[in-house]
KELOLO-249372 format. One line per 4 residues: number of its first residue (from 1); their letters; for each residue y, x, z negated of C-alpha. Coordinates in nm, 3 decimals, m for minus. Each point is the difference from the previous one (the first is absolute). Layout:
KELOLO-249372
NUM) a) Y X Z | ...
//
This chain:
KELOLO-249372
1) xxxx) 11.694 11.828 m14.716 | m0.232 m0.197 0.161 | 0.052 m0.092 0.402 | m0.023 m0.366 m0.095
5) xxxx) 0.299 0.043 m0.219 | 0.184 0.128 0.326 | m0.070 m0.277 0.251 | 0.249 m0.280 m0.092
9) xxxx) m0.168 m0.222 0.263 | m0.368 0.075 m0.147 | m0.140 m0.391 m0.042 | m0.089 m0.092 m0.387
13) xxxx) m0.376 m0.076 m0.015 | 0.087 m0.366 m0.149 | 0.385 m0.041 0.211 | 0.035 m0.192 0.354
17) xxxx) m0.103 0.350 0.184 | m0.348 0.009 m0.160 | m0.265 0.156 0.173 | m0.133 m0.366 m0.003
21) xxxx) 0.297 m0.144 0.116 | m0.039 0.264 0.294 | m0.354 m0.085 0.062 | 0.053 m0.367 0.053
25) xxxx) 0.329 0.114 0.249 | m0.230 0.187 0.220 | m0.248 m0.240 m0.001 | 0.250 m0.226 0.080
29) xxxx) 0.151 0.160 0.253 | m0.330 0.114 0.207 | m0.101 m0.370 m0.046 | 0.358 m0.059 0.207
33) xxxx) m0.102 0.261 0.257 | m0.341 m0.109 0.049 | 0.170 m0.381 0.086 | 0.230 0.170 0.240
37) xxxx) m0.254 0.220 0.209 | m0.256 m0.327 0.013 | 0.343 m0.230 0.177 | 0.084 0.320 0.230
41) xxxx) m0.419 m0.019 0.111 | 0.082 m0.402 0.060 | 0.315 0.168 0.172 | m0.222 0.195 0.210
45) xxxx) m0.213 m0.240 0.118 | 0.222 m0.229 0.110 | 0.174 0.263 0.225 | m0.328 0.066 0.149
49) xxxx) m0.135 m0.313 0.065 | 0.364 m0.106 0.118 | m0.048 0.333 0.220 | m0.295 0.019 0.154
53) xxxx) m0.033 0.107 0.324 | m0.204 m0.344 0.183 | 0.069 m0.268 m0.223 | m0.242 m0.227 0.142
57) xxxx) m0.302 0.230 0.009 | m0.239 m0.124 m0.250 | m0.311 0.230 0.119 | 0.084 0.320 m0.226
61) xxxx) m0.189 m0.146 m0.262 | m0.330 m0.121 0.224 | m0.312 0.148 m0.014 | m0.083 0.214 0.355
65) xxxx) m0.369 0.075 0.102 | 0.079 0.377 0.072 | 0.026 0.265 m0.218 | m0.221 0.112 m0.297
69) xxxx) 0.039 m0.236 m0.242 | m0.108 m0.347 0.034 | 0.353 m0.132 m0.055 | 0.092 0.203 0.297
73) xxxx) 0.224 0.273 m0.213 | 0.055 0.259 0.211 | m0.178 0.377 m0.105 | 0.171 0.286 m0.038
77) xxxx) m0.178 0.108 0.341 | 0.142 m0.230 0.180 | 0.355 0.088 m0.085 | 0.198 0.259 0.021
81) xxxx) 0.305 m0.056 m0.188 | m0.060 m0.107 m0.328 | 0.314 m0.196 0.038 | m0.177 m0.246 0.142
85) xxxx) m0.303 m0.052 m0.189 | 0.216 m0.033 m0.318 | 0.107 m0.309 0.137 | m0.300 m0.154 0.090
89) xxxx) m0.017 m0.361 m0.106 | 0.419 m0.042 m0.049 | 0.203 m0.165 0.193 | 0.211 0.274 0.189
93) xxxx) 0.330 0.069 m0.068 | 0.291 0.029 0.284 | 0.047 0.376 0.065 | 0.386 0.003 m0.160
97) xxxx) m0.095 m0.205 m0.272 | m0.033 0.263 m0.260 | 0.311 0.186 0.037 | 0.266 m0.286 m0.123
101) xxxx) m0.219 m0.086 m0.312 | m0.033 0.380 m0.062 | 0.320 0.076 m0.034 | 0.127 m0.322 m0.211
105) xxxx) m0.315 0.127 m0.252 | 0.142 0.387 0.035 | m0.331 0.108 0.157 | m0.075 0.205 0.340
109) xxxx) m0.172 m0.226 0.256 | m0.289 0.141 m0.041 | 0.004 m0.108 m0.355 | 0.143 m0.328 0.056
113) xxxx) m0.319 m0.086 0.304 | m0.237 0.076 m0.254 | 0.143 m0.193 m0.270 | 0.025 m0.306 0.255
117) xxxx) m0.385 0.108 0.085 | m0.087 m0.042 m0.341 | 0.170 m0.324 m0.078 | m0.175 m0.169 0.312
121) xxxx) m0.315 0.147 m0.159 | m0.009 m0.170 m0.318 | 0.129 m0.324 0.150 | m0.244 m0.044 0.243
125) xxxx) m0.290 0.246 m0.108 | 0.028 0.005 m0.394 | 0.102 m0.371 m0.096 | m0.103 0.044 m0.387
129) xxxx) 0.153 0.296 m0.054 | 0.338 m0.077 0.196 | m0.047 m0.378 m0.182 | 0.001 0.287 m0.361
133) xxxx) 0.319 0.152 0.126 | 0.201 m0.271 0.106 | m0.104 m0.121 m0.340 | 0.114 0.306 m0.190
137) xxxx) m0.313 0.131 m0.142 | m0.067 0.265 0.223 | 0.257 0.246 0.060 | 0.090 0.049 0.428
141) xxxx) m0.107 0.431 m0.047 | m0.305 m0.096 m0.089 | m0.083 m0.305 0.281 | 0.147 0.266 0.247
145) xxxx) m0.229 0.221 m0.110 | m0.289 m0.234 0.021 | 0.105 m0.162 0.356 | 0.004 0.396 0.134
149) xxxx) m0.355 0.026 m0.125 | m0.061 m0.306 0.274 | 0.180 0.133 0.292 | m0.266 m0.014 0.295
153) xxxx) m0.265 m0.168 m0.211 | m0.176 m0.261 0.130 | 0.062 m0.336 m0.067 | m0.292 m0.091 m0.255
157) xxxx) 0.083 0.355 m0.176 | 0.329 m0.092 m0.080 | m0.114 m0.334 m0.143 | m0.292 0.176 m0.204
161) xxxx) 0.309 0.257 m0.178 | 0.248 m0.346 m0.036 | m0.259 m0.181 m0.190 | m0.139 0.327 m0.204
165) xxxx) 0.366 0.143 m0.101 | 0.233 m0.331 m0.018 | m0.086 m0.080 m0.355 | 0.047 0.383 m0.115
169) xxxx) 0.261 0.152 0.266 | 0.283 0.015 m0.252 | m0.246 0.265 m0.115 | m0.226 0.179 0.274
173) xxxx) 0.064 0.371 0.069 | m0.093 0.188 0.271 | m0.326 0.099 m0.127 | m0.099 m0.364 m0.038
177) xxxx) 0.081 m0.104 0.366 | m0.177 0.232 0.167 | m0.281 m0.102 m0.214 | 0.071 m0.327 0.150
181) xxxx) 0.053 0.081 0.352 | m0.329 0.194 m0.033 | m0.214 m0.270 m0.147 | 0.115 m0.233 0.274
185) xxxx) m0.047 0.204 0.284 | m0.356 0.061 m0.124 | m0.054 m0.317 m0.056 | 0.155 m0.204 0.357
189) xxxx) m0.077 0.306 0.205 | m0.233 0.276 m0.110 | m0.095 0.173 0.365 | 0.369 0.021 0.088
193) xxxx) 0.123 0.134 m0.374 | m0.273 0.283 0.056 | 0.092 0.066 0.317 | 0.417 0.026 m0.151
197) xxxx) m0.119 0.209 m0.293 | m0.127 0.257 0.267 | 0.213 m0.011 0.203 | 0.261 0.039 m0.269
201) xxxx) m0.196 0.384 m0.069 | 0.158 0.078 0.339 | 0.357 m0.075 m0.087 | 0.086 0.398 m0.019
205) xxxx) 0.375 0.109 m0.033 | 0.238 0.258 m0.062 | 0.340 m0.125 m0.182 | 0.313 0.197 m0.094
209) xxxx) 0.127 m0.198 m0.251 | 0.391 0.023 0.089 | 0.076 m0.141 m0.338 | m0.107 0.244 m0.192
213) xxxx) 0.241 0.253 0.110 | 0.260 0.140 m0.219 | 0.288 0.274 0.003 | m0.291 0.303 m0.072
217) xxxx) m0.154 m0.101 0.374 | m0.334 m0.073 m0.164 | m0.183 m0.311 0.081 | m0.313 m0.192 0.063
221) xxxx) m0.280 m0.027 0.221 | m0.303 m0.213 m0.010 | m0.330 0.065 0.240 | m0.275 m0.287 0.020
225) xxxx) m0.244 0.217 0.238 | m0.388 0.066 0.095 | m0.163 0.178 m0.314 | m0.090 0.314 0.168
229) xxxx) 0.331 m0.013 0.203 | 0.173 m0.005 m0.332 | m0.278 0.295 m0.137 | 0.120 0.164 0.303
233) xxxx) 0.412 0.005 m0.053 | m0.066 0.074 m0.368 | m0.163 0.303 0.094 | 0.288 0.121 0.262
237) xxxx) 0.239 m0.046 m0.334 | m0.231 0.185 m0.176 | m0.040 0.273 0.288 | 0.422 0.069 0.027
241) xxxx) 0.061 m0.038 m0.365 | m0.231 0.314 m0.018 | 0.148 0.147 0.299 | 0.367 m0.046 m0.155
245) xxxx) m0.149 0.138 m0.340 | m0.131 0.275 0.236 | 0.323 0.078 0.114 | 0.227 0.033 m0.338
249) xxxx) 0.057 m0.371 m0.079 | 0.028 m0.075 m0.407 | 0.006 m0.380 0.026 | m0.295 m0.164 m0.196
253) xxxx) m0.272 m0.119 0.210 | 0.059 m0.356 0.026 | 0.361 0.095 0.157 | m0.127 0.271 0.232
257) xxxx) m0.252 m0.332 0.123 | 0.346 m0.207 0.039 | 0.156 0.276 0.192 | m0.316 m0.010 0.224
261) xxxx) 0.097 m0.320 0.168 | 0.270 0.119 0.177 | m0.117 0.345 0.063 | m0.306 m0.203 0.161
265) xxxx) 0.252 m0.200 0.201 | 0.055 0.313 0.220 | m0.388 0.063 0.094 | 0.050 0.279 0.179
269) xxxx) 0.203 0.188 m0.299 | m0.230 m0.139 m0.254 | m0.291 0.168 0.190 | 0.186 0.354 m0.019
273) xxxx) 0.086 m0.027 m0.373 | m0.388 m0.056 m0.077 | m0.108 0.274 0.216 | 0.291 0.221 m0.092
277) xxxx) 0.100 0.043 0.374 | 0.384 0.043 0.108 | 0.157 m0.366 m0.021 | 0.083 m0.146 0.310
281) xxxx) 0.347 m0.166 0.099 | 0.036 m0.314 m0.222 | m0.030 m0.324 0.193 | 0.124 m0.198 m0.288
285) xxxx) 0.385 m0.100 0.008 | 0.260 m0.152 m0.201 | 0.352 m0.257 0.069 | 0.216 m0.038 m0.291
289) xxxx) 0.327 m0.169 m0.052 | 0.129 0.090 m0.325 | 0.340 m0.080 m0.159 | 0.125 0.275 m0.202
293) xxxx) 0.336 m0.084 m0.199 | 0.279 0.272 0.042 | m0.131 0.183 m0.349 | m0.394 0.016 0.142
297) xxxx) 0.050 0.325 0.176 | 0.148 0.172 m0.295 | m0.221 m0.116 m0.235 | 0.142 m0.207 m0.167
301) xxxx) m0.181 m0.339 0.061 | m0.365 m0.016 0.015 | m0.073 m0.309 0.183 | 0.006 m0.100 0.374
305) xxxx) m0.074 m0.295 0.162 | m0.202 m0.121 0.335 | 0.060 m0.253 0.253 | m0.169 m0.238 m0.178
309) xxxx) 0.178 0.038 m0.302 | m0.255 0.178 m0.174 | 0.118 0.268 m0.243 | m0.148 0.340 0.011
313) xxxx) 0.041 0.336 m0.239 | 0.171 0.242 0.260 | m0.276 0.246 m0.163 | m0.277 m0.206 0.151
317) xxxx) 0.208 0.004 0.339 | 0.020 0.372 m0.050 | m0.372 0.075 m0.067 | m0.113 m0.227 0.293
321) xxxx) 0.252 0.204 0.258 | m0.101 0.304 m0.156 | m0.379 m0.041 0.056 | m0.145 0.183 0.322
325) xxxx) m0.268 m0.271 0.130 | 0.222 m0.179 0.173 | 0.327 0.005 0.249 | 0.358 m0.156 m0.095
329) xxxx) 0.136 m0.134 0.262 | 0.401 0.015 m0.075 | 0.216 m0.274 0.207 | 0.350 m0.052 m0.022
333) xxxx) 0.151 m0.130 m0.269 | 0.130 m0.412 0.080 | 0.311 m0.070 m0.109 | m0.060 m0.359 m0.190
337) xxxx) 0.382 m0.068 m0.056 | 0.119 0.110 0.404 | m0.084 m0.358 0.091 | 0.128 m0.199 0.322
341) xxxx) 0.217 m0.344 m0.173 | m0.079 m0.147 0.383 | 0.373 0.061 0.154 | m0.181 0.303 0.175
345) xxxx) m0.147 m0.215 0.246 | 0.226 m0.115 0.383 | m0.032 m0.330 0.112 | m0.236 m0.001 0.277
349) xxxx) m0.235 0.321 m0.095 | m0.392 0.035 0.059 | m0.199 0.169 m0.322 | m0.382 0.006 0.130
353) xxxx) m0.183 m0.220 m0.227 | m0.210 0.242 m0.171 | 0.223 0.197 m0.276 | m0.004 0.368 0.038
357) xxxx) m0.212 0.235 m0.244 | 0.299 0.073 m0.209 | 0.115 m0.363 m0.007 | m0.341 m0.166 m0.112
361) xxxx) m0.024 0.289 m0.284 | 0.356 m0.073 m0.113 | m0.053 m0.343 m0.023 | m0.321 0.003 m0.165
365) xxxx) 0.156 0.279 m0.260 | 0.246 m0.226 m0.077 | m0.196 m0.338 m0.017 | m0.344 0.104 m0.205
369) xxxx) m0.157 m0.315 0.021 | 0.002 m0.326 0.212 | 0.367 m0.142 m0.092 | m0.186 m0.353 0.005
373) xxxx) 0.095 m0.139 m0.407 | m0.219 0.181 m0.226 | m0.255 0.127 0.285 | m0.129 0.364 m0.097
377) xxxx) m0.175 0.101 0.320 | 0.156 0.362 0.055 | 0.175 0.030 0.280 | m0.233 0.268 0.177
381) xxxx) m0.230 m0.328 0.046 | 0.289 m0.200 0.118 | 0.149 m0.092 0.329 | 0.360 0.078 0.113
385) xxxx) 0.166 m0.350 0.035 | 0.302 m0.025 0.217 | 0.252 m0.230 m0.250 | 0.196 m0.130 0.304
389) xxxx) m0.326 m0.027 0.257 | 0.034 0.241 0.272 | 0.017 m0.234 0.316 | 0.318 m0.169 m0.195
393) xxxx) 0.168 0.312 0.025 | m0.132 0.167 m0.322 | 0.014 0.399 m0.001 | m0.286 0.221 m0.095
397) xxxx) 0.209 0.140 m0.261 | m0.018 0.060 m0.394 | 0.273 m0.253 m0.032 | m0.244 m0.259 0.159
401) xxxx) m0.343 0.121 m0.098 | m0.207 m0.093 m0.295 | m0.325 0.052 m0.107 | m0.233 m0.295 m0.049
405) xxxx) m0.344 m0.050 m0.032 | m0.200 m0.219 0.307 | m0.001 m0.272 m0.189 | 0.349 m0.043 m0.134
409) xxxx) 0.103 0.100 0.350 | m0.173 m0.312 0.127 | 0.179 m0.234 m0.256 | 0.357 0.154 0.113
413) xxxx) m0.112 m0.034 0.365 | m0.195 m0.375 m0.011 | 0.056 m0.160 m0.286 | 0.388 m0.030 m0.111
417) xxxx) 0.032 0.266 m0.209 | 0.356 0.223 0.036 | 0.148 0.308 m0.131 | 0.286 0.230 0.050
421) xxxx) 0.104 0.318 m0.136 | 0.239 m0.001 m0.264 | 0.000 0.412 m0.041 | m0.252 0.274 0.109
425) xxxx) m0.348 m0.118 m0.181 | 0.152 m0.313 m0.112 | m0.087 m0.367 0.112 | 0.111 m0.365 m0.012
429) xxxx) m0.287 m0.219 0.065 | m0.007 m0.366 0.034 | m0.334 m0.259 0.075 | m0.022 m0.286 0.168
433) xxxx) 0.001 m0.231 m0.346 | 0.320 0.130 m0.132 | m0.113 0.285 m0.191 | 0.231 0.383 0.014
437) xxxx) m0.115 0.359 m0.090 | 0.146 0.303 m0.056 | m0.174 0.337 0.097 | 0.030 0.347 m0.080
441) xxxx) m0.202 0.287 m0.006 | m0.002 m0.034 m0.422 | m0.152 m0.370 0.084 | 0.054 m0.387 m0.012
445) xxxx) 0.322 m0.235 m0.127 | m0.060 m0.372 0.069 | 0.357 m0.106 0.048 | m0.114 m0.406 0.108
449) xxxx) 0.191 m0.104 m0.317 | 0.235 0.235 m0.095 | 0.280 m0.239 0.202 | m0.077 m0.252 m0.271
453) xx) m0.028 0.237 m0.305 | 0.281 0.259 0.036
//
């Protein structure tokens, strides 16, 4: 019996649920959503040019004498935050703008200021490819992706790439633009593109990539050094992969090399294991929060999870406490669910204004990220927001302490922005335009029309 004989719902190849019929549904329907991400980009740019933060200044677009391009773009010398140069030649937005738009689009405001960045962009740096999108031949993905190619650019750079992409951006890849970009840096400004492509040599880094982590604890890590620095730390591997081999270890080579990087992260310990000496005291140390269910001590379940919501094997937890190049420090266990419901608190009581050690850790256990709408800063990073402000009476308490990040805690504080606990780690929000949020520590609910639609 065939499994085609089984599937009632299987389409015939000549009935209404061809494969063609299909086909010309998707087409349809990415045709739809194409339409509907080029009006939220008109959208966008009318929020930011009805949001900008001097109106009446028409001189972000003017050509300035300084700097190293003739237009007077600003090089990455002369600025430090890259914030900044990213914006040359836009008009700038007001600092709260982002945040309202962000949340109607279900973005974080990080997201939402750089997809107001890039709509300013192709309005007023890329008029033949915006002209494309507005038109529907060129899908908004790729225009973003060509307007980020811009950011910083001089002004005659980013009209060399408009005219030399418009005709084929529904089209251009990555590969492509850079060509581009290349060919018109070379082209406009040849001293300062040689000058950028050494200087770009020098751009050395070490990166944990966070994102590559998963329940085993293994991850990744990218280096972008000197050669012969680079020469150097692969021989060190090299030299304590031995030295483990030395001393008993069966792992392959490539994993005694991996274990290397943290045995080298204690110098003084990965000195004695290559010369064999006595190790010394480990000066390495480890804080964990884990939360074991009831059966996790028995056995029985094999997960546990961190206070970032990140699920571990308790067998990885076990093998890292186990391991003798390092120190655990232990701490009393916090009691999540022993929470203060504010009725704890007399009328006419002083709390100091900084929150205890035990407080701030409580709170931030409990809150994990920012508690702004769909903000995903963790909470380590954050500040400790008093809900009710302090000088109105507010206690530096749990029941009126929140974690947000400095920028969400200047939009509660300046801009008209409000929020209140509902229960411990969750959050009613409301902006100044109407819109309302709810937070927890799983994520985002916009609630601005469930009124209308329950």
């Amino acid at each position: 019996m065939s499994i085609a004989h089984l599937d009632d719902h299987r389409p015939s190849a000549d009935g209404p649920g061809a494969p063609e019929d299909l086909i010309a549904a998707v087409r349809q329907a990415r045709t739809r959503a194409d339409a509907a991400e080029a009006d939220l980009l008109r959208l966008g740019l009318a929020w930011a040019h009805t949001h900008l933060e001097d109106p009446a200044d028409d001189t972000w677009h003017a050509a300035r004498s300084r700097g190293a391009y003739h237009d007077g773009a600003p090089h990455v010398e002369d600025l430090t935050d890259p914030g900044v140069l990213e914006w040359f030649g836009l008009p700038r937005l007001a600092w709260d703008a982002p945040a309202a738009f962000a949340v109607a689009n279900q973005m974080t405001t990080t997201a939402g200021k750089a997809y107001l960045r890039d709509a300013l962009t192709l309005a007023h740096r890329l008029p033949r490819v915006h002209a494309r999108v507005l038109a529907g031949q060129v899908p908004v993905w790729r225009a973003r992706r060509i307007a980020q190619a811009v950011l910083g650019k001089p002004a005659d750079v980013a009209a060399y790439v408009d005219l030399e992409v418009a005709e084929r951006a529904h089209q251009v890849g990555a590969t492509t633009l850079d060509q581009v970009l290349d060919e018109a840096m070379l082209r406009l400004y040849p001293e300062q593109r040689e000058a950028e492509q050494l200087e770009a040599l020098d751009h050395r880094h070490a990166t944990v990539h966070e994102g590559s982590l998963n329940h085993t604890g293994v991850a990744e890590m990218t280096l972008r050094a000197d050669w012969s620095d680079l020469t150097d730390f692969d021989r060190a591997l090299s030299l304590v992969a031995a030295a483990l081999l030395r001393d008993g270890c069966t792992e392959s080579f490539d994993v005694r090399r991996a274990m290397a990087i943290g045995i080298l992260a204690d110098p003084a310990r990965a000195l004695a294991l290559i010369n064999g000496d006595q190790a010394p005291v480990p000066t390495k140390g480890i804080v964990a929060y884990l939360h074991l269910s009831g059966d996790a001590p028995l056995g029985c379940d094999p997960v546990a999870t961190d206070e970032t919501g990140r699920t571990w094997l308790v067998d990885t937890v076990r093998e890292w406490l186990a391991r003798n190049d390092r120190f655990v420090t232990v701490r009393p266990v916090i009691d999540l669910n022993d929470h203060c419901d504010g009725t704890r608190h007399r009328p006419g009581e002083t709390d100091p204004y900084v929150p205890s050690p035990l407080i701030a850790e409580k709170v931030r256990l409990r809150d994990p990220t920012c508690v702004f709408p769909w903000c995903t800063r963790p909470a380590r990073s954050c500040d400790l927001d008093h809900i009710t402000p302090y000088d109105h009476g507010g206690p530096t308490c749990e029941c009126n302490l929140a974690a947000l990040c400095r920028h969400h805690h200047r939009l509660k504080t300046h801009a008209g922005w409000t929020y209140r606990p509902l229960a411990p780690g969750t959050y009613l929000w409301h902006d100044p335009h109407g819109q309302s949020f709810l937070t927890t520590p799983q994520g985002t609910t916009d609630l601005t029309y469930a009124a209308d639609t329950g």
